[in-house]
N, C-alpha and C positions, 0 to 999 in steps of 0.2 A: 146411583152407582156409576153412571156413566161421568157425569160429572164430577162426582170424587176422583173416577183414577185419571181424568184429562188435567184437573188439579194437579194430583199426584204427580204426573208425567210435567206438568210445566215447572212443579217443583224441584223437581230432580235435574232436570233440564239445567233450573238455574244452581244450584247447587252443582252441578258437575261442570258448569264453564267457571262459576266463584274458585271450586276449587283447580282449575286450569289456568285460571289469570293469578290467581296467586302461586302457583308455581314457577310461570312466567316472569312474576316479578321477583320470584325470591333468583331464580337463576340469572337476571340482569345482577342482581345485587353484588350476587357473587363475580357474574363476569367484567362487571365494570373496574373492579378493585385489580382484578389480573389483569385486564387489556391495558389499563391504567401504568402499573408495573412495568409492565414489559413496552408500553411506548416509552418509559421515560428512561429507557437504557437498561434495563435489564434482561432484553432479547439478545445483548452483545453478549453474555454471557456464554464460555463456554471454547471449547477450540474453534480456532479463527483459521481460514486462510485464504489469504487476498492474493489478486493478482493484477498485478499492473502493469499497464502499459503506454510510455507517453516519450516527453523529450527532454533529452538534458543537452545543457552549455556550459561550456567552464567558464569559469570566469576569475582566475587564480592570473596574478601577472607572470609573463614571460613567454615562451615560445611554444607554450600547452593552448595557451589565449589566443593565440598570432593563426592560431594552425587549424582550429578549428572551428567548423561549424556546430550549430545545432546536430545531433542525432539520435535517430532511437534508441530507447532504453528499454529494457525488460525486466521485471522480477517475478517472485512468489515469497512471500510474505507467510509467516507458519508462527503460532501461537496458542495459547489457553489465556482464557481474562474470565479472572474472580469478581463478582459483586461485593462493590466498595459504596453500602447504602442502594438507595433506589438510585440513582443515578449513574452511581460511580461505576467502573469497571477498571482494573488493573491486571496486567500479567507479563509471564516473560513472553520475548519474542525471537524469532529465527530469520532475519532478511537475505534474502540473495538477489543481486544486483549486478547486471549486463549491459554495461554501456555500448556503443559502438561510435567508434570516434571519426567523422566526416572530413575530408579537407575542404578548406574555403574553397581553393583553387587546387590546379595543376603544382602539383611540387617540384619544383628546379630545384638541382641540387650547384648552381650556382656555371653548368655548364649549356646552357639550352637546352637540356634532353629535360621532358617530362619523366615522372618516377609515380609509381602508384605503392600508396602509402595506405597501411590499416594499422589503426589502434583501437583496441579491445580494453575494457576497464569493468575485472569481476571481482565483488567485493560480499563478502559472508561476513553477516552481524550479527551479532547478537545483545542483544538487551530489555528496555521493558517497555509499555505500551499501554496509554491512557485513554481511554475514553468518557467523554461525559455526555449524557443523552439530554437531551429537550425535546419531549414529544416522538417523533417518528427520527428526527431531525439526529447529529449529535458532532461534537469535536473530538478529534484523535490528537493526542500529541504522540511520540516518540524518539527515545534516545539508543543511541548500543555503539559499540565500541567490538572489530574486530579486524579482518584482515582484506588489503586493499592490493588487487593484482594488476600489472597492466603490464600489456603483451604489444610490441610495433615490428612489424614486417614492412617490407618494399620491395619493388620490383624495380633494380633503378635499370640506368642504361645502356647501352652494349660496354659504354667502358669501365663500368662499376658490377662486381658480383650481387647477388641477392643476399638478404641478410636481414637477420631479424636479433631483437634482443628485449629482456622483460626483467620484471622486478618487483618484489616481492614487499611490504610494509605494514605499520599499524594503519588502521582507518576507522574514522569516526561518520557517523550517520546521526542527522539531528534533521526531527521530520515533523511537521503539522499536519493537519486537513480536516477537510468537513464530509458528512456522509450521510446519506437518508436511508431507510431503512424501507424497501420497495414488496415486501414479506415478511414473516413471522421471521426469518434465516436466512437472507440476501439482502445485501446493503447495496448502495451504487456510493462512490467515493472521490474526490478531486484530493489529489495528493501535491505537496510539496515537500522535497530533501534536499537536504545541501551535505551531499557526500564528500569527506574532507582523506585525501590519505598523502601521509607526511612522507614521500620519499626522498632518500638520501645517500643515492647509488653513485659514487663520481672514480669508476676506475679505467685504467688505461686500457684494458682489453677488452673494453663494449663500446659498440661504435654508435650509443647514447648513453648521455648520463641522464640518468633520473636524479636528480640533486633540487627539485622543487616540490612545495604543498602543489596537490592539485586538487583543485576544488571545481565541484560542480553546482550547476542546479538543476533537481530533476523534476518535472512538471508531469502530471500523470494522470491518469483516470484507471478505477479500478474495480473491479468486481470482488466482494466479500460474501464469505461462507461461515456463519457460525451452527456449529454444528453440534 
């Protein structure tokens, strides 16, 4: 008797871990096919919003080029991207973009007085937005089309008033980058844009004409939310 139910007991024993490792295995089964999934770009799925922060230069000829340095730029980036296959991802997208425009140097306005000079360049896009995943890993493109603002003030000097003047245009946004996927719903990103906006302001009663493309390039790093 004793040794029947120690039997028993070993049997049961093994029968309750058989049926515990077969469990184990059926639940990898199933989770390797979703973790699977969702590395190869199907975690992008979903509303997006990114936020970046890095540098832009223009690089457009004429006296947008002559006049500027590198400087900070700001955005927030707002979207939904749909599953296009296991990898794919597409959606629209919302960009908002805040340059701040640097001077190389001290700006003379041709009389020895220094002038302090600010140009601001805010641009609202809108269009769509690609992503393709490899593993954790994935590529972004994006394009949009909308509107391209830039604002110049100075402070010139005692014998010149103050004076600002801005301008309003279409603008183009055409963008790349690469991004990793650091959680199930946080990505880290390296971004590049080359913000394009056509203006073509040339009247007698602003004391600038905006009458050139000005183009940038924005270089960035970014933090992503899909949510």
């Amino acid at each position: 008797m004793v040794r029947g139910t120690q039997n028993g007991r070993r049997v049961g024993a093994r029968g309750g871990a058989a049926v515990w490792a077969a469990l184990a295995v059926a639940g990898t089964m199933v989770a390797l096919p979703a973790a699977s999934a969702r590395a190869q770009g199907a975690g992008m799925e979903g509303f997006l919003l990114e936020v970046p922060v890095g540098l832009g230069t223009p690089i457009a000829e004429g006296g947008y080029e002559r006049l500027y340095d590198p400087s900070l730029w700001l955005g927030l980036n707002l979207g939904y991207l749909f599953a296009l296959g296991d990898r794919v991802t597409i959606g629209p997208a919302l960009d908002v973009q805040y340059s701040i425009g640097n001077v190389q140097s001290d700006w003379h306005h041709g009389d020895g007085y220094e002038d302090d000079l600010y140009l601001g360049r805010l641009r609202l896009i809108g269009g769509a937005r690609l992503t393709v995943g490899f593993g954790s890993a994935f590529l972004l493109m994006r394009l949009g089309l909308g509107l391209d603002y830039v604002h110049a003030s100075w402070d010139d000097s005692v014998y010149r008033e103050d004076d600002d003047d801005s301008d309003v245009t279409l603008g183009i946004v055409t963008g790349l980058g690469m991004g990793y996927m650091v959680a199930d719903r946080i990505g880290i990103e390296f971004l590049l844009d080359f913000p394009v906006g056509f203006h073509d302001e040339d009247r007698d009663d602003d004391p600038v004409d905006w009458d050139d493309e000005m183009i940038d390039i924005l270089a960035s790093l970014a933090v992503s939310f899909v949510l």
